[in-house]
N, C-alpha and C positions, 0 to 999 in steps of 0.2 A: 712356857706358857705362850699362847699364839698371841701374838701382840693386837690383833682387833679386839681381842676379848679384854685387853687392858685399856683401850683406848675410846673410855664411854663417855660420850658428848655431854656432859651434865648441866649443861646452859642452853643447847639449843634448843631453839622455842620448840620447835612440835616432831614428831615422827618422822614426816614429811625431810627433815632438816637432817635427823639421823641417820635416814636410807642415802643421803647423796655425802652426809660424812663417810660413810659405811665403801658406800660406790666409789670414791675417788679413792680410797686404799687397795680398791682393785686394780687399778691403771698402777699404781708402785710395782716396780720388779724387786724381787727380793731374793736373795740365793740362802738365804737364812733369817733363823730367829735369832741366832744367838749372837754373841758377838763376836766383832770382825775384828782384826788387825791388820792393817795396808802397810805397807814400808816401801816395795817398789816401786811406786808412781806417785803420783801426785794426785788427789781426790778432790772435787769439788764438793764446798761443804756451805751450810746457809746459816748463818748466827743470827741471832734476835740481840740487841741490846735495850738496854730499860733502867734509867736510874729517875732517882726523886729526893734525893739526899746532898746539900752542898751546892757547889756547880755545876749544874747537871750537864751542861755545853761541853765545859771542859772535864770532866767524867767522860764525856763520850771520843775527845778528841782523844785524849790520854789512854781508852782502853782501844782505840783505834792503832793507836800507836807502839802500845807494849804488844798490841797482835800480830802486826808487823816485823817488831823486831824478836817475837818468838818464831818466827817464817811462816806464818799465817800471811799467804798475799791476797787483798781485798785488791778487787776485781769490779765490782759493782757495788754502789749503795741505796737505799731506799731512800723515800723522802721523811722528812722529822715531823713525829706527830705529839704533839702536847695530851695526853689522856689524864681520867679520870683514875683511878687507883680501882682495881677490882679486887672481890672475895672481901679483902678489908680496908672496907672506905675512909676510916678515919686516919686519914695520912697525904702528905702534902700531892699533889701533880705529877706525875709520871710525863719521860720525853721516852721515845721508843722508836726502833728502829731497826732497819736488819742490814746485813751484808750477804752479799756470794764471796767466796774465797776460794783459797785451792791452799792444799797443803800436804805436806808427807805425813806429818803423823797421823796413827791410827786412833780411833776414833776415843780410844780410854783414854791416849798420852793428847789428845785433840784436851778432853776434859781438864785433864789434869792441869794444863796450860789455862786455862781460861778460868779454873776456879786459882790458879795461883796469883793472876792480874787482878782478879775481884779482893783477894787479901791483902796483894799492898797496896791497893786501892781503899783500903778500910772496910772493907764487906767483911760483918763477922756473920754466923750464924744468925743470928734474930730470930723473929719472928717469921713463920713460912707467911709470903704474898706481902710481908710488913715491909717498911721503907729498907731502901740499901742507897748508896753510891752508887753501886754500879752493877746491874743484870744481864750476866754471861750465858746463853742457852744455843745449845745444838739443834735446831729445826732438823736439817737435812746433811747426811753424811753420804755423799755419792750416790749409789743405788743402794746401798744397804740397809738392810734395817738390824737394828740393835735392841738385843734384850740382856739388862743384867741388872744386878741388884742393884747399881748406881745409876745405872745410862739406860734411857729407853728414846731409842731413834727412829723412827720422825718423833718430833716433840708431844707426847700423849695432848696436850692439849691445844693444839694451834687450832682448830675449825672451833674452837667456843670461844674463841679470843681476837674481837676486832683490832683490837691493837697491834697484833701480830698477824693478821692476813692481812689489812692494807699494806704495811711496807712488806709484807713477802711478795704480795702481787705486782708491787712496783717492781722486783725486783727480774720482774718476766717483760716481754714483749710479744706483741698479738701475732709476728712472722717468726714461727717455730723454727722453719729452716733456715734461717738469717741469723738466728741468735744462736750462741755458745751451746751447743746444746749438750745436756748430758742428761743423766738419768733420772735423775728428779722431777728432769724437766718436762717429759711426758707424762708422770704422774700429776706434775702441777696442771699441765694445759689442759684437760682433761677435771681435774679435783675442784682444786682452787680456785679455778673461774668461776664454777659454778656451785661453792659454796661460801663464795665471796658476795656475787648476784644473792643466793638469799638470805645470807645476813644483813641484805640491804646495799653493798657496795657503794658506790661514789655519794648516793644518797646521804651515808654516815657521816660524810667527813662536815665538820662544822655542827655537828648534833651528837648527841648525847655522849658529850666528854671526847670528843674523835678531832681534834682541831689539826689541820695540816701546816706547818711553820715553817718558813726561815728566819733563823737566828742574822740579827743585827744589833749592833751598840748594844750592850746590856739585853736584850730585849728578842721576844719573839716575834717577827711579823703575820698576822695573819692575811694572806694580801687577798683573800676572798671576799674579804669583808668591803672593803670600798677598793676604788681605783685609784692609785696613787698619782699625782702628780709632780713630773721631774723638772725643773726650770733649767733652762738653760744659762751658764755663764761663760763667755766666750773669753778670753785673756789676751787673743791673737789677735794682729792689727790687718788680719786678712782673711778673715772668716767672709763667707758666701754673704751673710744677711744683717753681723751686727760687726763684722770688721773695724776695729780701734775704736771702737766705743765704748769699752768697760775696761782697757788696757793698763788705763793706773789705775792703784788701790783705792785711792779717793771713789773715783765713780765706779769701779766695781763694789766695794761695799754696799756705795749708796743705791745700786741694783737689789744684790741680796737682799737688804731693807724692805724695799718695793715688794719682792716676790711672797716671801715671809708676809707681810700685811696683807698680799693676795692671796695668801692659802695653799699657798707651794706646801710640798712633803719632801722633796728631794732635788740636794741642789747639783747641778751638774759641772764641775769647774773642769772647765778644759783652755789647757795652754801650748796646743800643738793644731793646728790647720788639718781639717782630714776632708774639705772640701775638693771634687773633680781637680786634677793637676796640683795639686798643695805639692809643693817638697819638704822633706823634711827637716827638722830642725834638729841640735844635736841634743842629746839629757838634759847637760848643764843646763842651756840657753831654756829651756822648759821649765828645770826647777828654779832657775831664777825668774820664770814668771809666774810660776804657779803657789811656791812656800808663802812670801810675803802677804798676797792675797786668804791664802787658806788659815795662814795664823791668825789676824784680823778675822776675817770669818770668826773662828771658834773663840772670839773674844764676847761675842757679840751677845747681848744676856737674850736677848730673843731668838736668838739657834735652837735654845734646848727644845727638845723633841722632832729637830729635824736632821732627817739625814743629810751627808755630803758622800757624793759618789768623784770619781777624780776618773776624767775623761784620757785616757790615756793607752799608747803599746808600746810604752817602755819598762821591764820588768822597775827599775831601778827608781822610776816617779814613782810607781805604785808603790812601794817599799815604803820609800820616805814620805810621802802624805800618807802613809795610812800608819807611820808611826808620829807622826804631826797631830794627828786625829783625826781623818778621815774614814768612813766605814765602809767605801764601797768602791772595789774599779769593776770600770767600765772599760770594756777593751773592746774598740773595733774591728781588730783585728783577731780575735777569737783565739789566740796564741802564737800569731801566726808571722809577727812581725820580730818579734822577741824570743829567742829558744828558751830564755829563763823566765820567763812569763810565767806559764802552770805551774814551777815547783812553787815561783816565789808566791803565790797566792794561796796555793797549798798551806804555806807554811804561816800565813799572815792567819790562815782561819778568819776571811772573812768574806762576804758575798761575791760572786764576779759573774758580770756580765758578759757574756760571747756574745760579738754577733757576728752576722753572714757576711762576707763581702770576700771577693775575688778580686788579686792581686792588691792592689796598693792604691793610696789617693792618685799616683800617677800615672798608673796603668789600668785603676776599675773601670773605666770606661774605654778601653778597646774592645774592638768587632769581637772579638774570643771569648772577654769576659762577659757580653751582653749576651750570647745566645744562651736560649735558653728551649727545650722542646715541652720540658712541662717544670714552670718552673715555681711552684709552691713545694711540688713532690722533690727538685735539683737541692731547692733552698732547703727542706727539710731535711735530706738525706745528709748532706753538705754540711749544714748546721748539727747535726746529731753527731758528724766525724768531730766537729771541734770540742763540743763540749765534752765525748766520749774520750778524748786526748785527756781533757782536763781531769774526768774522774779518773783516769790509771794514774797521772799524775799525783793525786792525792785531794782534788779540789770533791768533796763529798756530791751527791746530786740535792741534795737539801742547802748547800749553796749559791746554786746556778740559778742564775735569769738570763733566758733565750731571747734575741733579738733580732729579727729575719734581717735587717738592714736595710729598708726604706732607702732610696736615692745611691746606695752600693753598687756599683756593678749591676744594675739594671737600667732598664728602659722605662718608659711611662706607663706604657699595657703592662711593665712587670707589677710594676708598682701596684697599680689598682687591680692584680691579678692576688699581690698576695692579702692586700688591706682586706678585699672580700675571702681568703680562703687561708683564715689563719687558722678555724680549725681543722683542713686538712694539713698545714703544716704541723701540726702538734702531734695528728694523726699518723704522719709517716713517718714523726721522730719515736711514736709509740709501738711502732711496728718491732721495734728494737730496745725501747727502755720505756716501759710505763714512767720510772721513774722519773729520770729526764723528759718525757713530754710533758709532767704536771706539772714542770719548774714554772715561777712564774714568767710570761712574756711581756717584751718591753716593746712600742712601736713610735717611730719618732720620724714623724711626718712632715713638722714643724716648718713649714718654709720653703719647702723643697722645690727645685722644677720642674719636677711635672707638676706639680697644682699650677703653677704659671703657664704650663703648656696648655693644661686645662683649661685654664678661668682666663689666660691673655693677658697673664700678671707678669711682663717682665720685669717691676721692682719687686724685690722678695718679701720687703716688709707691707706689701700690700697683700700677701696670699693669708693675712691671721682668717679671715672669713672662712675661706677654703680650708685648711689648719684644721679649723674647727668642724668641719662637716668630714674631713678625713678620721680624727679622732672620735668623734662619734660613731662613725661605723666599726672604728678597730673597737672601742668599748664594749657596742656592742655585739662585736664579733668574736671577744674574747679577751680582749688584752687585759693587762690588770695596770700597767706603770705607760703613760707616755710622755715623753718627752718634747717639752716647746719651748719657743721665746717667751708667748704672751700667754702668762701664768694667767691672770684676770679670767679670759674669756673661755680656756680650755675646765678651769677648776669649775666653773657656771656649767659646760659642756658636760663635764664628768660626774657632776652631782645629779642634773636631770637623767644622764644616762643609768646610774648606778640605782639610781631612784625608779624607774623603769625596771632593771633587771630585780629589783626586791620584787616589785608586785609581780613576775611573771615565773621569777625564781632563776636564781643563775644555774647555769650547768655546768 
């Protein structure tokens, strides 16, 4: 049976929608209906996952993981979308998602793998579209298409189902020749864009059941929704702007207190110097300034509902405060400074921040690492190689938050080059992973010097003004999380701005 004739849109709204499903299965190459079996290569293949039953986090990490060690190698991941449950509604929230992989097996023993992890995963039979643990599905199998009484490849219903075109689409980028390419993938550039466009595209995400997440603490974040604010806590007695002033426990608490009443979201405890010339310190000499601080922290009954991020490029801190209970590192150094940095975060499953910066606190500011010929497209490019380390590594892209790196290895004009031109940086990281360009972005302006260059502030803690006129532009240039000293005046900053972007409509 010719596989179009199987594969009838029976949701999409009108004619119109059917002719350009109909149209992008002519861009697919196919050398058959029937099915295939591969053994000598390796084939690239696109899996959908979908659970709503139990922990649906770790469902996903766990079916990540037996894919792996059945030699299913993921390669790329889409971003996590919270949906609504289709066909039959009466059933808890769907999280949903897809991968690219590569594998040997042929496309039945591909099946047979993927329905045996759904069964010791607890997936019985049920109900067809009813709740499961965990939803194993073949989208795309190489260039092949498959027809048999079990397997029908490309997936008969992926273009009536937004849940599954958003993270498939993530899983492409807008420079064809730059990306891995294989055979799908001119069927996708061609299909998928433009039956993604009129199922509504980016317009869907935050509407009708379509929420885009990162998982943190227990919890989904939806960071579209407002803009997060990060407080700064410094632990070192040589930081650029608040240097030994939070360095015992005593007045480091009594900071957190402060920030927490001012409407902080995320606290940022950092006990390592990454200021221009800082040297380094060694793990030890870190975790003894950072634990005693951080346990306190999570004593505190007014914590609950905010995060702690752990400012750090030592695999080994991260480790241990985020088995302390912290939920988030933060790593300046995008992996850069620590070889065990990406697996260990891999393995922690929990959010991680990359950002940009060349060389080291010691050397970002040499002639070398300042130049720059176009440097929103340097930092984008630059910044997509780290976090693209981090997802081979095993760090998901529904984990990442990108952060171009403010005062890094740039100059003043860099600075104020990228604050106005963050959405082409997201644009050049999209050129390459939709995915990872959606992640959300962090911009930490905070104090810096160029606003002193600027405004003729050589004390640092007179640049909050400036601070605040920086964060407002990255707000509304796009950022979703920034990070400062003076919690107060940025979270006033952040509500007019986010409040502005509701009546115009964020993009």
């Amino acid at each position: 049976m010719n596989i179009l004739k199987r594969l009838q849109p029976s949701r999409l709204a009108d004619t119109r929608a059917t002719m350009l499903y109909k149209a992008s299965f002519s861009f697919f190459h196919s050398t058959s209906d029937t099915s295939v079996q591969v053994h000598s290569q390796e084939q690239e293949v696109v899996i959908a996952l979908g659970s709503n039953v139990g922990d649906r986090l770790n469902n996903f990490n766990e079916a990540l993981s037996q894919m792996k060690k059945s030699g299913i190698k993921i390669t790329r991941h889409a971003c996590l979308y919270e949906t609504e449950p289709a066909y039959m509604t009466d059933q808890p929230l769907f999280l949903n998602s897809a991968v690219r992989a590569v594998t040997k097996f042929g496309p039945h023993e591909l099946l047979s793998a993927l329905k045996k992890i759904e069964k010791e995963m607890g997936r019985t039979k049920g109900i067809r579209y009813g709740p499961r643990p965990i939803d194993l599905d073949i989208l795309f199998y190489g260039k092949y298409r498959v027809n048999s009484e079990i397997l029908t490849v490309p997936h008969e219903r992926i273009f009536e189902r937004p849940f599954v075109m958003a993270p498939l689409v993530d899983l492409l980028g807008s420079d064809i020749e730059n990306d891995t390419v294989v055979c799908w993938h001119s069927f996708s550039r061609n299909g998928l864009f433009e039956t993604w466009e009129r199922l509504g595209g980016e317009s869907l995400i935050g509407k009708d059941g379509l929420r885009r997440v990162l998982p943190v603490n227990n919890r989904l974040w939806d960071w579209s929704k407002k803009t997060s604010v990060m407080g700064i806590l410094n632990l070192t007695p040589d930081s650029f702007s608040d240097g030994g002033k939070f360095d015992c426990v005593g007045s480091a608490i009594s900071h957190v207190r402060d920030m927490i009443s001012e409407g902080v979201d995320i606290i940022d405890l950092g006990a390592q110097s990454t200021r221009p010339m800082a040297t380094k310190i060694s793990v030890q000499e870190e975790l003894d300034r950072l634990i005693p601080v951080l346990e306190k922290i999570l004593e505190l009954p007014e914590i609950e509902g905010k995060l702690i991020s752990i400012d750090t490029f030592y695999s080994r801190v991260a480790l241990e405060a985020i088995k302390k209970g912290a939920h988030i590192v933060n790593d300046v150094s995008g992996g850069t400074l620590d070889s065990d940095m990406l697996n260990v975060v891999a393995n922690l499953n929990v959010p991680y921040i990359a950002m940009h910066m060349r060389g080291d606190p010691l050397t970002m500011q040499n002639n070398e690492n300042l130049k720059y010929d176009d440097v929103c497209k340097e930092v984008g490019n630059e910044l997509y190689e780290r976090v693209r380390a981090a997802e081979l590594s095993g760090v998901p892209a529904w984990q990442m938050v990108i952060d171009p790196g403010i005062g890094f290895s740039k100059g003043t004009k860099d600075n104020l080059e990228i604050l106005m031109g963050l959405k082409r940086i997201r644009s050049v990281i999209g050129r390459k992973s939709y995915g990872l360009s959606r992640a959300p972005l962090l911009i930490g302006p905070s104090r810096k010097r160029f606003l002193g260059e600027v405004c003729g502030r050589s004390c640092a803690v007179e640049r909050d003004p400036a601070t605040v006129a920086a964060v407002t532009g990255a707000v509304l240039g796009g950022a979703n999380i920034v990070r400062v000293h003076n919690v107060r005046d940025n979270v006033d900053a952040v509500k007019l701005c986010d409040s502005m972007l509701d009546v115009v409509g964020r993009c």
